[in-house]
C-alpha positions as CSV (number, residue, x, y, z in Angstrom):
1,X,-3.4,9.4,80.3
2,X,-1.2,12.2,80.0
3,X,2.3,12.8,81.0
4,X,3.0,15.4,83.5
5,X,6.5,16.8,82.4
6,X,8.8,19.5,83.6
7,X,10.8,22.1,81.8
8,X,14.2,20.8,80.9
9,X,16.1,23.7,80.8
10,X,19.4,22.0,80.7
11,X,19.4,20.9,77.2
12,X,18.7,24.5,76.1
13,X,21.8,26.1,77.3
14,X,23.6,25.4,73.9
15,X,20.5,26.6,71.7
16,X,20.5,29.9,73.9
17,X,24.0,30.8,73.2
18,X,24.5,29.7,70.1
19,X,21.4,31.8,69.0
20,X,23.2,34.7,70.5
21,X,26.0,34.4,68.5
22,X,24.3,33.0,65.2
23,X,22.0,36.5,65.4
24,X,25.0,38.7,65.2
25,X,24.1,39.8,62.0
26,X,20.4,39.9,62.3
27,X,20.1,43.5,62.4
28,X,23.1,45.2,60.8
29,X,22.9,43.3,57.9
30,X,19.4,43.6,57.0
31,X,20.0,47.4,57.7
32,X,22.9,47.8,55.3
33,X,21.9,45.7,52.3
34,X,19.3,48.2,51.2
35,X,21.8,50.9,51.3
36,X,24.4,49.3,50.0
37,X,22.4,47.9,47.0
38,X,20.8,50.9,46.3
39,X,24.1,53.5,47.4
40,X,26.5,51.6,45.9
41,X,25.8,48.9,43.5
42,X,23.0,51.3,42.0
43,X,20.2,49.1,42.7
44,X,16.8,49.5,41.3
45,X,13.8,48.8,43.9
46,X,12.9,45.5,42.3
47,X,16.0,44.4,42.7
48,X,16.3,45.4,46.3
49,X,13.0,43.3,46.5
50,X,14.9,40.5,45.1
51,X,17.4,40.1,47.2
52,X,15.1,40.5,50.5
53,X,12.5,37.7,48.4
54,X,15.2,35.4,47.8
55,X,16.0,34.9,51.3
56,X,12.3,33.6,52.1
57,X,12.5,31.8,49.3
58,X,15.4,29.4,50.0
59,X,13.4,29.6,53.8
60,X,10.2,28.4,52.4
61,X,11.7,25.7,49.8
62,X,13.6,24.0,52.6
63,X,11.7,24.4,55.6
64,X,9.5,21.1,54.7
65,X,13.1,19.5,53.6
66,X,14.2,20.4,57.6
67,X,11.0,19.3,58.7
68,X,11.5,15.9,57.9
69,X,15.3,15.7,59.0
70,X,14.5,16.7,62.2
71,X,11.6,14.3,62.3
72,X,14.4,11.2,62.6
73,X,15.8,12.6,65.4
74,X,18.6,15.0,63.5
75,X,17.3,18.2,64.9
76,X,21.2,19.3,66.7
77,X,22.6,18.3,63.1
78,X,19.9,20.3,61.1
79,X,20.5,23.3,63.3
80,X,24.4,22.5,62.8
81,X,24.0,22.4,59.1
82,X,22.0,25.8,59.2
83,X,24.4,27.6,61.0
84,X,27.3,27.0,58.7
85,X,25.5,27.6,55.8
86,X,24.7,31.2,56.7
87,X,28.1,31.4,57.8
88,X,29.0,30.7,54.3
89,X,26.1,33.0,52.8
90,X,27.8,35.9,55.2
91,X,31.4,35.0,53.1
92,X,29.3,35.5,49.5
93,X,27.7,39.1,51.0
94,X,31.0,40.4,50.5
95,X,32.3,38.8,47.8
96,X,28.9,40.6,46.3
97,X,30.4,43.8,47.5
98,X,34.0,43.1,46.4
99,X,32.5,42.6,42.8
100,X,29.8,44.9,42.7
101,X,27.6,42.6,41.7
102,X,23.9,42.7,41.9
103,X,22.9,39.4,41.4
104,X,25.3,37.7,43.3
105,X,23.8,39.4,46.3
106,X,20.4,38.2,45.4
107,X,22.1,34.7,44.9
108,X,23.9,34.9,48.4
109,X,20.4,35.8,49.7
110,X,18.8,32.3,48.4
111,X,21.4,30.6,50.1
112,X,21.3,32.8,53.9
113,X,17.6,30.8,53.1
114,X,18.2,26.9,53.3
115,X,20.9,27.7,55.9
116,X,18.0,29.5,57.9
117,X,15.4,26.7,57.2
118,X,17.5,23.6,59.2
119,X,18.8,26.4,61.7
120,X,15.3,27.5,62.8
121,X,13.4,24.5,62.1
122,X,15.7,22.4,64.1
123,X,15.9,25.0,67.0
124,X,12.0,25.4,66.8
125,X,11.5,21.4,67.1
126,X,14.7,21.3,69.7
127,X,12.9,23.4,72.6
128,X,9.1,22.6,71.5
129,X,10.3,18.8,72.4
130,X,12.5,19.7,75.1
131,X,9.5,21.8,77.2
132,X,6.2,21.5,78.0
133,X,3.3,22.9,76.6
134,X,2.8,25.0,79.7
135,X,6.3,26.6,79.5
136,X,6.4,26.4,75.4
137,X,6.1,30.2,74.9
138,X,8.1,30.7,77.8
139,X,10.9,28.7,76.4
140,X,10.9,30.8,73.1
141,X,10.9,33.9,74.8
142,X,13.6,33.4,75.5
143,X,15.4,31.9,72.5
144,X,13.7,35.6,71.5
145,X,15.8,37.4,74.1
146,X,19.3,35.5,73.2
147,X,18.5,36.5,69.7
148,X,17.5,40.5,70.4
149,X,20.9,40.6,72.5
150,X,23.4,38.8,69.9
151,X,21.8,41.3,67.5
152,X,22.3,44.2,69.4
153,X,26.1,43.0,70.4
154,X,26.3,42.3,66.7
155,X,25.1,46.0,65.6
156,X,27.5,47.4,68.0
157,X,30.4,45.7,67.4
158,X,29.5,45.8,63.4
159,X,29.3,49.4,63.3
160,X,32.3,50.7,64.8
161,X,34.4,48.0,62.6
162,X,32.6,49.8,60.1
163,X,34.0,52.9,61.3
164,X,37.9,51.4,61.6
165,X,37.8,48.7,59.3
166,X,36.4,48.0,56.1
167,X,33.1,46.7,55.7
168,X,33.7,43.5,54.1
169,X,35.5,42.4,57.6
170,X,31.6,42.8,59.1
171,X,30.5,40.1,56.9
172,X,33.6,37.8,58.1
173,X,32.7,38.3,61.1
174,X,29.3,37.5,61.6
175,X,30.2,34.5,59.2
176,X,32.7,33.4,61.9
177,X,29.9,33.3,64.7
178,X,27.4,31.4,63.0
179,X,30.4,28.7,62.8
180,X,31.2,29.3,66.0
181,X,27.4,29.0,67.4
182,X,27.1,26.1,64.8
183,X,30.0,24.4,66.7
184,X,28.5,25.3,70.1
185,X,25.2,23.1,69.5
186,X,26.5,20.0,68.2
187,X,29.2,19.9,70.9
188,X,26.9,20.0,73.6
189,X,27.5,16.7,75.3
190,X,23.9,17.7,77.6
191,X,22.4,17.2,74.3
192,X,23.3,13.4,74.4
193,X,20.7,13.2,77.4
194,X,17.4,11.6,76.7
195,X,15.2,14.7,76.4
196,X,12.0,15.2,78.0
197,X,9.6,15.4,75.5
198,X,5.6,14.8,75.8
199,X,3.9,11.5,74.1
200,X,3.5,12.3,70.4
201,X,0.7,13.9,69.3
202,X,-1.9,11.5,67.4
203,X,-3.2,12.0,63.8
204,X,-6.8,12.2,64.8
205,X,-5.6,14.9,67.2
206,X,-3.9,17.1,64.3
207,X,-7.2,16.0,62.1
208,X,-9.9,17.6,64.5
209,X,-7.4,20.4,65.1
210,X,-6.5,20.7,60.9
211,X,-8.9,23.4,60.1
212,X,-7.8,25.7,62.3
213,X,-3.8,25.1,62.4
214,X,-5.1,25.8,58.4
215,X,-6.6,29.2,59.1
216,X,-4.0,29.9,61.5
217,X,-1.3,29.5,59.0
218,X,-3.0,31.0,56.6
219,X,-3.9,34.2,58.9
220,X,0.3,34.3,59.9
221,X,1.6,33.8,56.0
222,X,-1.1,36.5,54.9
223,X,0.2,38.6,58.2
224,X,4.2,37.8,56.7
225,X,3.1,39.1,53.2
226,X,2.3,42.8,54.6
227,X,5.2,43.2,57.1
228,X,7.5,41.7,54.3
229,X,6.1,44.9,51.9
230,X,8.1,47.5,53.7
231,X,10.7,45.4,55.4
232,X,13.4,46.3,52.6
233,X,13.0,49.6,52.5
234,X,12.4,51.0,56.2
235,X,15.9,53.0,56.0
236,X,15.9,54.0,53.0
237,X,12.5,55.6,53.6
238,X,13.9,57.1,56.0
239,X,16.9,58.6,54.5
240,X,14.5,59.4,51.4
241,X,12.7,61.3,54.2
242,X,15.5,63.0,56.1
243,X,18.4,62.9,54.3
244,X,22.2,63.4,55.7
245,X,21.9,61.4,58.9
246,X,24.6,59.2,59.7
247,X,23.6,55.3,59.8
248,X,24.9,54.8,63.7
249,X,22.4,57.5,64.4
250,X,19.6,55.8,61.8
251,X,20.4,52.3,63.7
252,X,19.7,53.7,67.2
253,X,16.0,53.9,66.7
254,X,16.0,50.0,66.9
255,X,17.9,50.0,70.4
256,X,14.9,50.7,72.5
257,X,13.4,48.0,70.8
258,X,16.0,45.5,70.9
259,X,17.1,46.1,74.7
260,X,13.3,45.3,75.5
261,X,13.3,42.2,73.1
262,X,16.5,40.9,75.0
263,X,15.3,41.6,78.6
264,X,11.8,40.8,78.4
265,X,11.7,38.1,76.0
266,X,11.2,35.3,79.1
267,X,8.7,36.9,80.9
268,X,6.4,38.2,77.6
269,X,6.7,34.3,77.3
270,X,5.4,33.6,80.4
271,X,2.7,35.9,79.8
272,X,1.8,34.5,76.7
273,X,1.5,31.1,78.4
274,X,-0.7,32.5,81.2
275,X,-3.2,35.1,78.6
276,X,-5.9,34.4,75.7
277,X,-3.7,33.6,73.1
278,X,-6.6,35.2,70.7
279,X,-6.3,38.4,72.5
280,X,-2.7,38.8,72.1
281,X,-2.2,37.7,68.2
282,X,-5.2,40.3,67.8
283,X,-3.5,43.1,69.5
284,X,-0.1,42.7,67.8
285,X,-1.9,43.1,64.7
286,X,-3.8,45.9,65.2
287,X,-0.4,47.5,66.7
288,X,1.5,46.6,63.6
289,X,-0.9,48.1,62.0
290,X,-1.2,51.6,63.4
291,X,2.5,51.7,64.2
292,X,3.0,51.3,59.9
293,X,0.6,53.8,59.0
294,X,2.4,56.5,61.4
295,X,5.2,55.9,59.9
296,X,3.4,56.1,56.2
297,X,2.8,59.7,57.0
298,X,5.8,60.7,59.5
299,X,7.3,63.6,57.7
300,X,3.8,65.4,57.6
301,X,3.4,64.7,61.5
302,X,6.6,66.0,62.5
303,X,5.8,69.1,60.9
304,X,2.3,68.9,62.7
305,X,4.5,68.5,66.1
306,X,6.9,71.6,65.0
307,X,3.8,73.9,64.8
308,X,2.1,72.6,68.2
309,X,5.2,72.7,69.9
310,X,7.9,74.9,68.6
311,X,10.5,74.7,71.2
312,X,11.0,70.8,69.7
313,X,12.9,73.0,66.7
314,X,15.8,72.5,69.1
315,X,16.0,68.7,68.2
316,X,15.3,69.4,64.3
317,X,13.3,67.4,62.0
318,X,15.3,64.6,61.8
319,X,15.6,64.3,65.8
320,X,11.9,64.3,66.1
321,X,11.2,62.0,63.3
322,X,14.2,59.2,64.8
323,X,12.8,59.5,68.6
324,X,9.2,58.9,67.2
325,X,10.0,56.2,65.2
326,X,12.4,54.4,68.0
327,X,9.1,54.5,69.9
328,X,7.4,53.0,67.0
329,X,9.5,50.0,66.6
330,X,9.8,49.6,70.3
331,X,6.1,48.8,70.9
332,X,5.8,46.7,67.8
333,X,8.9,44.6,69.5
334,X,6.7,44.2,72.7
335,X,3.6,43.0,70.8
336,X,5.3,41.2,67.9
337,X,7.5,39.3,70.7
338,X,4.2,38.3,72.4
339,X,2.0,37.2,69.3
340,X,5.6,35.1,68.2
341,X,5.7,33.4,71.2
342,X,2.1,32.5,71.3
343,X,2.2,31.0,67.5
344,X,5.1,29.1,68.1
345,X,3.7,27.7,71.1
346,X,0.8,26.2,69.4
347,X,2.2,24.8,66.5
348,X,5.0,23.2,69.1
349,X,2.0,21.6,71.0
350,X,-0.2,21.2,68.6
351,X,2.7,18.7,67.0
352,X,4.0,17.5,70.1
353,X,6.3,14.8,69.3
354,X,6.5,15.8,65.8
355,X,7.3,19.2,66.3
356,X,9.9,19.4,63.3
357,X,7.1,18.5,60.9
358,X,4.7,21.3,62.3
359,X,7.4,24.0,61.9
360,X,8.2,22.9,58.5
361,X,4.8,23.5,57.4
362,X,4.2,26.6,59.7
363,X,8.2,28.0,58.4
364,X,7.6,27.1,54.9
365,X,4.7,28.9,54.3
366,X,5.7,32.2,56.0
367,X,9.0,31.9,53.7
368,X,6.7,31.7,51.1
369,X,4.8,34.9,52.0
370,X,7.6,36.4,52.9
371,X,9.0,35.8,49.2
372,X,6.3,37.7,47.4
373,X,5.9,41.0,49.8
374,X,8.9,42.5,49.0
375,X,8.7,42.3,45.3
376,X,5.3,43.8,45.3
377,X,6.7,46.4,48.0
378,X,9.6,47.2,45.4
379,X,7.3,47.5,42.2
380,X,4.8,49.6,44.8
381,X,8.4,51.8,45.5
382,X,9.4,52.4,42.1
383,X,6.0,52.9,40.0
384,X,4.0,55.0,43.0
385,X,5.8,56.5,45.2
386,X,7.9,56.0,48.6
387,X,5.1,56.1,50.9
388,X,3.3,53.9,48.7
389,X,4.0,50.4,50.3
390,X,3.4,51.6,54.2
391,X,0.1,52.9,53.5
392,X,-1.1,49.6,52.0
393,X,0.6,47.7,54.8
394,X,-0.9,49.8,57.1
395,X,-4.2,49.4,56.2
396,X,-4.2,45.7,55.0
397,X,-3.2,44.8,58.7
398,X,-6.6,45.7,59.6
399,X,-8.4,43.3,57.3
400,X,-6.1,40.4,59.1
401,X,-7.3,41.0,62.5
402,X,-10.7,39.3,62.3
403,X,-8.8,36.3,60.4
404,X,-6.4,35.5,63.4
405,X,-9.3,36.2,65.9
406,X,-11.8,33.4,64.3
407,X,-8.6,31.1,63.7
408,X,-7.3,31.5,67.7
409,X,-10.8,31.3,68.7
410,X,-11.3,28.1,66.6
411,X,-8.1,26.5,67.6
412,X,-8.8,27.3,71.4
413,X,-12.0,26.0,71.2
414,X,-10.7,22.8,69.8
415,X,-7.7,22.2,71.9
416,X,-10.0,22.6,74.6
417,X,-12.1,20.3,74.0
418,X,-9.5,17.5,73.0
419,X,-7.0,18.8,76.2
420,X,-4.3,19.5,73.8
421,X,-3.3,23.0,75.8
């Protein structure tokens, strides 16, 4: 018979903050590694794929590795290690910069990897085992919203050092966080608590639901791949686009986005716990999808919005271009919250009681996806042109939609029947 189980909140105060501070640098730095690789250590777009593939890499190689520690119980000490090894991978950022070199950014970026494998794998399996499946998407809402709100403190903070201090003290300082959010977790004397966690999950369980956590991993790491195309080269496209406008005005089209992330990210998980899962992984795909594709062609549709409407000349090109785009990013952030919830919600149930080994499979093979999208995104940037790599994105998401709707569907079917969810 089942175990009726309530949320235990209490051992998820630690997690919550120190994802806030360990996702300082979430933003900013992903932001100015493009520019600074290709502005200032005269990066070629291969190489700018390399250092954003290197970072899935070392996520996908250790992920299983994290799995397994967390498995005996070390989840707190996996998440522990994590965090101070991106701390350190923040410290060989600008010792890239220092020495203009390339390849010791692409290094750096294989290392920000296995720290990022034990930190998320442990923090997955920490609140998967800690709430119930009821309250599962719920609970990583809002370890969504702590980590939208450290990386909007984080951009905020970044930037003006930027503008008063030079920029290798941004990397010092998000490198400080993570030790201090690393510190934070293993500290937490609530932690020493027996946690409320469900009955493990049994084999035959996992066996009858094994074709479609398959399909469903394979739908999310072919769904990875596509995003992971343009993900490097969003501001540079940008800039390539609209040249001349200053980066604190570039970063503000993620605000909207952020802000919703970081006050919405509980109740989209509540939501998600209360809607068809199938529904929702649909939608943010087909959103994804359109939202990539207006921003393939964004220059010619700002010119499209100048003729229809020319009192918008008043905000210029650029203006138009960044408000459309904030709008852009700021529904994908609704959707993509919802469909991450959801996913990580099934693999935590699905694995109940072994949720470190499901996220280690589930992590490792997006980091694996992840690995190969931007290279082909860089070789798509250099050899065809710009736009090249958002209009392939754009319509691949498409072709992934009916994958993750027969996958959901399966999986709901099955868990159904065997009262998993």
């Amino acid at each position: 018979m089942a175990l009726t189980l309530g949320p235990n909140w209490a051992t998820l105060r630690s997690i919550y903050r120190s994802a806030f501070l360990c996702s300082f640098g979430f933003f900013l730095v992903s932001f100015l590694l493009p520019i600074i690789a290709i502005g200032d250590l005269g990066a070629q777009g291969i190489e700018v794929g390399l250092i954003f593939s290197f970072q899935p890499l070392g996520f996908a190689l250790f992920s299983p590795v994290a799995g397994r520690a967390t498995r005996v119980g070390r989840r707190r000490e996996a998440i522990f290690f994590g965090a101070t090894i991106r701390g350190v991978a923040y410290l060989g950022m600008a010792l890239s910069i220092v020495f203009r070199s390339v390849d010791l950014l692409i290094a750096t970026s294989l290392v920000w990897g296995l720290g990022a494998a034990f930190y998320l794998v442990g923090m997955d399996a920490e609140i998967s085992e800690s709430i119930t499946g009821d309250r599962r998407s719920e609970a990583f809402g809002r370890r969504e919203s702590s980590n939208s709100l450290g990386s909007l403190v984080g951009a905020v903070v970044g930037l003006n050092m930027i503008r008063f201090l030079d920029i290798l003290w941004v990397f010092v300082f998000f490198a400080a966080m993570n030790l201090i959010g690393a510190i934070i977790v293993i500290s937490d004397k609530q932690s020493t608590r027996q946690p409320i966690v469900p009955p493990p999950s049994s084999k035959s369980l996992r066996s009858r639901l094994g074709r479609a956590l398959f399909a469903l991993i394979a739908a999310s790491a072919l769904s990875a791949f596509v995003v992971a195309l343009v993900t490097p080269f969003v501001e540079v496209y940008i800039l390539h686009l609209f040249p001349g406008i200053p980066l604190q005005l570039l970063a503000i089209v993620y605000l909207p986005g952020a802000i919703l992330s970081a006050t919405l990210g509980g109740y989209m998980g509540r939501v998600a716990d209360r809607s068809r899962k199938v529904v929702i992984v649909s939608l943010a795909e087909v959103v994804s999808s359109i939202c990539i594709l207006i921003l393939a062609f964004v220059g010619d549709l700002v010119q499209v919005m100048l003729t229809i409407f020319p009192p918008l000349a008043a905000l210029g090109a650029s203006g138009i271009a960044l408000g459309s785009i904030a709008v852009l990013f700021s529904i994908q952030s609704v959707t993509g919250l919802l469909a991450y919830t959801v996913m990580t919600s099934v693999f935590g149930t699905a694995y109940a009681g072994h949720a470190g080994e499901g996220f280690g499979i589930y992590e490792g093979a997006l980091g694996f996806a992840r690995f190969s999208g931007p290279l082909l995104g860089g070789l798509l940037w250099d050899l065809i042109g710009v736009s090249a790599p958002f209009i392939l994105v754009g319509l691949a998401g498409f072709l992934i939609v009916p994958i993750y709707y027969v996958a959901m569907r399966q999986y709901t079917l099955r868990s159904a029947t065997t009262q998993d969810i």
